[in-house]
N, C-alpha and C positions, 0 to 999 in steps of 0.2 A: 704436620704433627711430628714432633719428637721422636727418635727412633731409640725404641729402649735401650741401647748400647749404646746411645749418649750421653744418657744420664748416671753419674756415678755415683755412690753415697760414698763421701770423705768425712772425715772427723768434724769437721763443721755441719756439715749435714747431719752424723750420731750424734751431736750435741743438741742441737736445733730439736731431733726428735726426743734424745733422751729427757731434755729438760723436764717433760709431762710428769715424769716418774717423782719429780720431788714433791708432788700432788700425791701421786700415788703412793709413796714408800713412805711421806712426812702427816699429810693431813691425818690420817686415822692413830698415825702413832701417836701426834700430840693430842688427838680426842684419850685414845689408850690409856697415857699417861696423865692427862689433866682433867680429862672431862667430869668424873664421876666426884673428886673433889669438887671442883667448882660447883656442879649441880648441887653439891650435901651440906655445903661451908659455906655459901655466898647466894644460893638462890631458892634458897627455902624446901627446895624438896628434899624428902623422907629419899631411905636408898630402895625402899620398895619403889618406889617412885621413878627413880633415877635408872634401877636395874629395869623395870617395867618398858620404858624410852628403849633400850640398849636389845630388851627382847622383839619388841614387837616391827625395830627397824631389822632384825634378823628374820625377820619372818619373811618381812616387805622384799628385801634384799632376795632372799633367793627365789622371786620369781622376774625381779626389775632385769637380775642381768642376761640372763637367756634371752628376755624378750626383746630387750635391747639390739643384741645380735643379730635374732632374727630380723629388727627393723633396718639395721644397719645396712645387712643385706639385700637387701628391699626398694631400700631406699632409693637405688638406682634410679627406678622408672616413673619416680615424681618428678614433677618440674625441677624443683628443689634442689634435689637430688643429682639430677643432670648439668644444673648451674653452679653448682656449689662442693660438686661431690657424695657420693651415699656416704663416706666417712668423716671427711673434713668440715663438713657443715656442722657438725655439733662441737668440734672441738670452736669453729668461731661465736655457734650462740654461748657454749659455755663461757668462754673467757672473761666477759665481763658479770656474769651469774658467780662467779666464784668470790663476789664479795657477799654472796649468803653466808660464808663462812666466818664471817665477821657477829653477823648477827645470830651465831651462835653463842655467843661468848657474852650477851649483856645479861646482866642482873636487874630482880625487883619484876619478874614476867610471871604468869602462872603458869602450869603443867601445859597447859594444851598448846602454848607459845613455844616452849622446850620439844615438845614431843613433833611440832613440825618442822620448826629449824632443824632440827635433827634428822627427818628425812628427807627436807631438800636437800642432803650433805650426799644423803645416801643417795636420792636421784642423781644430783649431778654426778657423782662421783659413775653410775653406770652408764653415763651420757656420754662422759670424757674418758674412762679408761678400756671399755668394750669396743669402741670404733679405734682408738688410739692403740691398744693391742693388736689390729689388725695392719696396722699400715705399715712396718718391715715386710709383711708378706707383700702386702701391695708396691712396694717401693721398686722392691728388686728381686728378682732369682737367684742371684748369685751366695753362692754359701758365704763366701770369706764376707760381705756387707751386711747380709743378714746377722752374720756372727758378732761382727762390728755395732748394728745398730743395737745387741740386745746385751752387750756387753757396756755399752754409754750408758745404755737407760739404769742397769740395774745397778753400775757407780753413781749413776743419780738419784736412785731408790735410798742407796745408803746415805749418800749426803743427808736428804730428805729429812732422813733417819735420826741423823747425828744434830740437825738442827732443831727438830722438834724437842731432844732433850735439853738444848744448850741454849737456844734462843730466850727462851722462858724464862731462864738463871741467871742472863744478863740481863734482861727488863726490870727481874727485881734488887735485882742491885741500885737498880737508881726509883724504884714504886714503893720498893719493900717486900717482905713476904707476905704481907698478910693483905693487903691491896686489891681489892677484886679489879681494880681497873688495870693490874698486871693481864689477868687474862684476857680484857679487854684488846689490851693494846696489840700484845700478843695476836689475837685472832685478825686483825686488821693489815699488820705485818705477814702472817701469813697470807691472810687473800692478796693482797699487792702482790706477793712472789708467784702465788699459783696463777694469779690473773695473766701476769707476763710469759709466764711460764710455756703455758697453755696458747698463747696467740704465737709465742714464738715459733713452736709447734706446727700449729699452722701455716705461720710464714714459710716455714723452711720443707715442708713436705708435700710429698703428691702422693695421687692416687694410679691404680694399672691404666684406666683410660685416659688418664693423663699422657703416655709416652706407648701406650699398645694402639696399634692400628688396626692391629687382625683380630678378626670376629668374635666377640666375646659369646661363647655358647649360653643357651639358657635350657631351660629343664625341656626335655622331648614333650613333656605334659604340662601346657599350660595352666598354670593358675586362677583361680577363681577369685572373685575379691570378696569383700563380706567380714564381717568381725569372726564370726565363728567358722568359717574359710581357713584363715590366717593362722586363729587358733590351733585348728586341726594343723594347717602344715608346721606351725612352729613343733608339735610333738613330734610329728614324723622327724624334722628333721635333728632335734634332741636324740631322739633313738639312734635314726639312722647314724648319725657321729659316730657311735659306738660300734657299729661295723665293720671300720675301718680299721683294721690287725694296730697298724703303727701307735694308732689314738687310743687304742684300750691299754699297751704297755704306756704309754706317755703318761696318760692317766694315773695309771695303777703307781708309776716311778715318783711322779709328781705328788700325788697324793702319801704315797707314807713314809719319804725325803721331809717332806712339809711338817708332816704331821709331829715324827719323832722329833725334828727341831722345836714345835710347839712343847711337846711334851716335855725335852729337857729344859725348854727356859723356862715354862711353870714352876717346874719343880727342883728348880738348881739353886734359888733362894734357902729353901728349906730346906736342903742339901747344906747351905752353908753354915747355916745359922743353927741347926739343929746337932745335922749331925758331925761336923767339924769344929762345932762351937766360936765361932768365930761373926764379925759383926757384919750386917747390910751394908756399909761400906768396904768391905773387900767383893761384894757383888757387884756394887757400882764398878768397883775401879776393873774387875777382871773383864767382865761385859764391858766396856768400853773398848777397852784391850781389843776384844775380837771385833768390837763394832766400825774402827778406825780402821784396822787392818785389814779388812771386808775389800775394802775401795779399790786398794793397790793390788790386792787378791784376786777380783773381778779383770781385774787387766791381764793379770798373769794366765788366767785360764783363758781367757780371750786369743792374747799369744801363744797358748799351749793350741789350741783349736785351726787358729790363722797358719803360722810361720811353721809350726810343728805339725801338724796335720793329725795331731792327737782328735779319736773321735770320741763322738759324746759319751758313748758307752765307756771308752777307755777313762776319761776324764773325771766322769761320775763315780766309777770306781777309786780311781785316785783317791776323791773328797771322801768318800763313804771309810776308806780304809784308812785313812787321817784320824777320822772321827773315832773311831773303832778303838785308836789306839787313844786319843783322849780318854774314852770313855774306861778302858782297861785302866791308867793311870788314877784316875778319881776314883773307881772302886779300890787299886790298892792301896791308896792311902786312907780311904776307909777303915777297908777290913783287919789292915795294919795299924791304925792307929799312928798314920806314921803324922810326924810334922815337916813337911814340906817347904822348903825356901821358898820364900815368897817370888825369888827371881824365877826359879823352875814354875811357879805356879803361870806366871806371867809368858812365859816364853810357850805352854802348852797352850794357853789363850791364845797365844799368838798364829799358832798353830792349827787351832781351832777356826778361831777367824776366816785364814786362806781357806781352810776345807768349806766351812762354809759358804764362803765368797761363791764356791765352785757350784755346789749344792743346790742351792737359790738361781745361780747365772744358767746353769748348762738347761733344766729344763722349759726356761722363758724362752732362752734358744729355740729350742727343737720347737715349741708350738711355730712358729711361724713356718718352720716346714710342713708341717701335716697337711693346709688346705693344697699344697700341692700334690700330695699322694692324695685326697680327698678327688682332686680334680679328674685324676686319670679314671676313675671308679664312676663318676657323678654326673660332671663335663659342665660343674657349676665351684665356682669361685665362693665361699662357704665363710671366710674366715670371721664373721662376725659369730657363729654360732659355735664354731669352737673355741673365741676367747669366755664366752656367755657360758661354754660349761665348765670352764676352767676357773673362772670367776666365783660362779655357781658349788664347785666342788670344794674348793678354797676355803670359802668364809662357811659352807655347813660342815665339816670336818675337822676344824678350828673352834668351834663353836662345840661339836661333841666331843673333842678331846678334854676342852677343859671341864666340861661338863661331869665327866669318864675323872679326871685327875680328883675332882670333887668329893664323888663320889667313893672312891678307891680309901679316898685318904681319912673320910670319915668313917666307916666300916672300920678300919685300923685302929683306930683308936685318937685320930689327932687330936690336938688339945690345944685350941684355939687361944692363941695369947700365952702358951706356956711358953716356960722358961725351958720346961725341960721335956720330951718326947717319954712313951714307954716303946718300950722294943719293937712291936711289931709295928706302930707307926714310921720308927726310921728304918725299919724290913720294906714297908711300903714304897718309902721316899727314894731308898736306895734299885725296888724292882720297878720304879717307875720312870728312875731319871737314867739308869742302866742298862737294864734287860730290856724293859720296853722300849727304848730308843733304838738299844741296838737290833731286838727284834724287827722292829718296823723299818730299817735302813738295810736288813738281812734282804727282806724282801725285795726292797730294789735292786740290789745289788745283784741278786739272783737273775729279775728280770731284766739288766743289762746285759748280761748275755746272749737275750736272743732279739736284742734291741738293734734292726737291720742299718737301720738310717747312719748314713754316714755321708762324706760330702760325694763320694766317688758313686754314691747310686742314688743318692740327689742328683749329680749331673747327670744319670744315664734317664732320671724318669722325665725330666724336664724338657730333657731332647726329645725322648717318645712322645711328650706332650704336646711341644711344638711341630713334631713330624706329623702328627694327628690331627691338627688344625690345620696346617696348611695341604689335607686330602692325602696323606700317606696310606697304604695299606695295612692291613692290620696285619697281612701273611707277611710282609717285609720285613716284621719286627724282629731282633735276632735274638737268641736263644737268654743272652744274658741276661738281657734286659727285662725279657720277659721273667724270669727267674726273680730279678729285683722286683717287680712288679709284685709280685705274687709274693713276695718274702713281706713288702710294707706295708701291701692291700690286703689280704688274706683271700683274694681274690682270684683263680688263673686268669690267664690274657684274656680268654674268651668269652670271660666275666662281665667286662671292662670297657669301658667308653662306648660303643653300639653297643653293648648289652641294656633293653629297657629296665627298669626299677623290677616290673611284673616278673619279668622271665630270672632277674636275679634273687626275686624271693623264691624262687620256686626251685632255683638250686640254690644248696647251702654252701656259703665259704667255706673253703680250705681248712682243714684241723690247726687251729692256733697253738701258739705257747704263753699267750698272753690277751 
């Protein structure tokens, strides 16, 4: 068997992996952007209709990816599982399943044809991106290819990104606009690239039992089988995630980074159009701006991470404090009235973009470390159920922000289809795409501070972890290490790896800061 310090991940290897991502960064963007036309214009359904489809696959959705997770990691001890991989097996049944995406896109079907092609999108889509989120952790230990492999994928997320607008506009160029067989084609061009995509993926990765010879621990309490078994441990082990000091700030940084992104690209249209007076194509053209320069962004904080040895927390700060001053920029030309050169506008998009790039990159990063602080704590390999709540916390937070934008914006007073706003609507638009972004990036920026995880105590927990499998003591451990332990578990040493589940409910973790 392979000796894990044979196997290297290289750039061919990050590409191999990344590719998945243009599934993941392009498929929902171009539903995003095209689907809810297509369903209102070309396939007869009413938009109650169409919005009804879009609710009830959010419903489905946030229990499909936790459970996912849980299977993933499970999946070990089935034949299957053993032959095939608990991870890589679904990305090989997926791969040829992803011309369901095709048959999202025909015309002349009724509602209940739409309403299920639309949730195999959203099955497969937890099949292939919950095991696929987990396989950097599985790949390697090592920080600088971890860093690597999450820095390919999420320049591949942007591609993804950048195709789903662009591909569509060439088709009609030779279909027309008005063409329902545009989106046809479209959707058939896309499954061929996720199909490849998605196998290439496969081709090119492995899993830890792939090149680990040393004994994979399993839970001191065996498991029961049974459907409501299973159920129960998938709770515990949802809860349980959240124990973990490192995963609750990750969490907490992930979520309202994400969020306030959400929130200003809702509401940065309406920002343009209303209160700068100015037309939906200078939206297009700026957003683009940051969307292209995303790519080469994502590289750069990669080499800030790699070559520089800038940590996550530093880096995150970085982007946050980018954005900051964006955002100071847009409110004075606001509140000034000023008119702005279009070059200055474009060079702050520009500007935008990298932060961004950063924003998005660094904490896809940091998840594939956690199942190793998870491990020192558990002495079980987990990473399906932390992509499952990362997934999970994603799309229902995304889903209430715009909800939250809706709402905010109708109380103001908006005025659907005007020309022209009254005051306290652009008061609104201005504290929604402003304060409240910068509010919600305050927060993270806060929690980077006490955000421990960096590469120098990743290497010191990985060594304790390996000292601990191959029968080290636990009085051996020296002082620092233990100190980091306790810094990214919330946990002291004595906590930790021999401590049963029982005796760790029964004392409470360490006082957090997150």
């Amino acid at each position: 068997m392979v000796k894990p310090t044979e196997r290297r991940v290289g750039y061919g290897t990050a590409i191999g992996y990344g590719v998945t991502d243009l599934f993941g960064g392009g498929a929902f963007a171009v539903i995003g952007t095209w689907l809810l036309f297509f369903y209102t214009t070309y396939c007869g359904l009413s938009v109650l209709e169409a919005g009804s489809i879009f609710a009830i696959a959010r419903i489905i959705d946030a229990v499909l990816s936790p459970v996912m997770g849980y299977i993933t990691d499970n999946f070990g001890s089935t034949w299957l599982g053993r032959k095939f991989g608990r991870r890589r097996f679904f990305l090989l049944i997926s791969a040829p399943l992803m011309f369901l995406y095709a048959l999202v896109w025909l015309t002349d079907m009724n509602y209940w044809y739409y309403l299920g092609t639309y949730l195999s999108i959203e099955l497969l889509s937890a099949m292939v991106l919950v095991p696929w989120e987990t396989l950097a952790a599985e790949m390697t230990n090592r920080f600088s290819e971890r860093t690597r492999l999450s820095g390919v994928r999420m320049m591949c997320s942007a591609l993804g990104g950048f195709l789903a607008v662009s591909v569509p506009g060439i088709i009609m160029q030779y279909t027309g606009k008005d063409n329902s067989f545009t989106y046809t084609l479209t959707g058939i061009v896309f499954a061929v690239i996720y199909c490849v995509a998605v196998f290439t993926t496969w081709a090119c990765t492995w899993e830890a039992k792939d090149v680990r010879e040393e004994y994979e621990f399993q839970p001191d309490n065996q498991r029961s089988s049974g459907l409501l078994n299973h159920l129960k441990y998938l709770v515990i082990d949802l809860i349980s995630s959240f124990k973990i000091r490192i995963f609750r700030q990750h969490i907490l940084i992930y979520i309202c980074s994400f969020t306030a992104m959400d929130v200003f690209g809702s509401v940065f249209t309406y920002y343009v159009v209303y209160a700068l007076h100015h037309d939906a194509e200078m939206v297009s053209g700026l957003l683009s701006i940051a969307a292209f320069v995303s790519i080469p962004g994502t590289f750069g904080f990669m080499m800030l991470m790699n070559k520089f040895n800038l940590t996550p927390s530093g880096a995150l700060r970085l982007s946050y404090g980018s954005i900051f001053l964006v955002l100071a920029f847009l409110f004075t030309v606001y509140i000034g009235n000023l008119q702005a050169p279009t070059l200055l506008f474009s060079a702050v998009f520009v500007l935008l973009g990298l932060a961004k790039a950063g924003l998005y990159y660094i904490p896809w990063n940091i998840y594939s470390f956690i199942p190793d602080v998870d491990e020192i704590v558990t002495r079980q390999r987990r990473e399906g159920i932390f992509a499952g709540v990362m997934v999970l916390t994603r799309k229902s937070t995304v889903a209430l922000a715009i909800m939250l934008i809706g709402v905010v914006l109708e109380e103001s007073g908006f005025v659907k289809g005007g020309g022209a706003q009254p005051a306290s609507a652009l008061h609104a638009i201005i504290g929604l795409m402003i304060f409240a972004t910068a509010g919600l990036l305050a927060i993270s920026f806060y929690v980077t501070w006490r955000f421990k995880l960096t590469q120098k105590t990743h290497s010191l927990l990985v060594k304790e972890v390996a000292r601990r499998k191959l029968g080290g003591n636990a009085e051996d451990c020296d002082p620092e290490t233990r100190n980091v332990i306790r810094a990214l578990t919330g946990y002291a040493y004595n906590q930790v790896w021999d401590a049963t589940p029982e005796s760790r409910a029964k004392t409470r973790p360490l006082p957090t800061n997150g």
